[in-house]
C-alpha positions as CSV (number, residue, x, y, z in Angstrom):
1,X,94.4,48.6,43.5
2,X,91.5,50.8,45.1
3,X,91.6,52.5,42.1
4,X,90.8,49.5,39.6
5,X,88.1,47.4,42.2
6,X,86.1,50.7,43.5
7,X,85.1,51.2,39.7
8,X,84.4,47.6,38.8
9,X,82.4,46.9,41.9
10,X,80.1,50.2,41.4
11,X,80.0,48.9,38.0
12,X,78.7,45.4,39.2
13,X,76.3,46.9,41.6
14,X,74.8,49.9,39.7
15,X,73.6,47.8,36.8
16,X,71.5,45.7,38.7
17,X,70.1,47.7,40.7
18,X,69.2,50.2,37.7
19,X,67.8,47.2,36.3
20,X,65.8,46.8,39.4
21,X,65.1,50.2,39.9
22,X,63.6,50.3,36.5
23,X,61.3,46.9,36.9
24,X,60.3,47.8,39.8
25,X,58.7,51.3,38.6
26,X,56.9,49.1,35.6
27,X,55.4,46.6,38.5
28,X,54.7,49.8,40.8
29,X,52.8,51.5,37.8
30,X,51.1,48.0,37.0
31,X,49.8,47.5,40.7
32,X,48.7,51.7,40.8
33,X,46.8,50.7,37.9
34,X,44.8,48.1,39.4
35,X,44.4,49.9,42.3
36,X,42.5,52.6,40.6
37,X,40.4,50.2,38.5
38,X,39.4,48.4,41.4
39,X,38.6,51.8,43.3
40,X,36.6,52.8,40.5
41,X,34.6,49.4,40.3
42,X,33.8,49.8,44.3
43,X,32.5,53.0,43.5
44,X,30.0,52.4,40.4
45,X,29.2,49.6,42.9
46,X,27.9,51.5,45.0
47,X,26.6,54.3,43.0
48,X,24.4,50.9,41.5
49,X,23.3,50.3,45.6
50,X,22.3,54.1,46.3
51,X,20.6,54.2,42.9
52,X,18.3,51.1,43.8
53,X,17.8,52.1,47.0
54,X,16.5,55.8,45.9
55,X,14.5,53.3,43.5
56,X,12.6,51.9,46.0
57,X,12.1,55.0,48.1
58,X,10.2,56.8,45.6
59,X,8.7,53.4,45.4
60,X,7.7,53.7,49.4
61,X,6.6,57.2,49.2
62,X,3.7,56.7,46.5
63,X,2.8,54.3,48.4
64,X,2.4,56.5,51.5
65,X,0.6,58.9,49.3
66,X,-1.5,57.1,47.4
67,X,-3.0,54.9,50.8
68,X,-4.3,57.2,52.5
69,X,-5.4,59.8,49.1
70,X,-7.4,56.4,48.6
71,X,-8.9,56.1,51.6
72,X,-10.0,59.4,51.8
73,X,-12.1,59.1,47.9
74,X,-13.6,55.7,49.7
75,X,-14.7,57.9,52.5
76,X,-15.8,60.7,50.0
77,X,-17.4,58.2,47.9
78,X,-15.4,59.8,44.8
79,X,-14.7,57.7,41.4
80,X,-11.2,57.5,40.8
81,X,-10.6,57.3,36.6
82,X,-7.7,55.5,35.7
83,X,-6.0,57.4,32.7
C-alpha cells in the first residue's frame, strides 16, 4: 500500500509547490525590479539636490568675490565697463 500512496502523495504535493516555486520567482523578480527603479529614482533625486546646491554655491562665491573687488574700485575710484 506504501508503495501506491508514497507516489501519489509526492505527486499531489510536488506539483503545487513547483507551481509555487515557480510564481513565486516571477513575483520575486517583479518586486527586485521595483526595487532597483526606485533605488535609481532616489539617486537621480539626489544627484538633482547636490546639483542645485553646487548651483547656488558658485552663486554665493561670486558674490563673495565680486563685493568686496567692488568695493575696492569705489575706493580706487576705478570705472568698471560692463562688456
Amino acid at each position: 500500500m506504501l508503495g501506491f500512496v508514497l507516489p501519489w502523495i509526492l505527486a499531489v504535493i510536488a506539483i503545487p509547490l513547483e507551481m509555487f516555486i515557480e510564481a513565486s520567482q516571477h513575483a520575486f523578480a517583479k518586486m527586485y525590479t521595483v526595487f532597483i527603479t526606485l533605488l535609481c529614482h532616489l539617486a537621480n533625486m539626489i544627484a538633482y539636490l547636490i546639483e542645485g546646491f553646487f548651483n547656488i554655491l558658485v552663486h554665493v562665491f561670486d558674490i563673495y568675490i565680486i563685493i568686496p573687488v567692488q568695493i575696492a574700485n569705489l575706493i580706487s575710484g576705478k570705472q568698471v565697463s560692463a562688456s
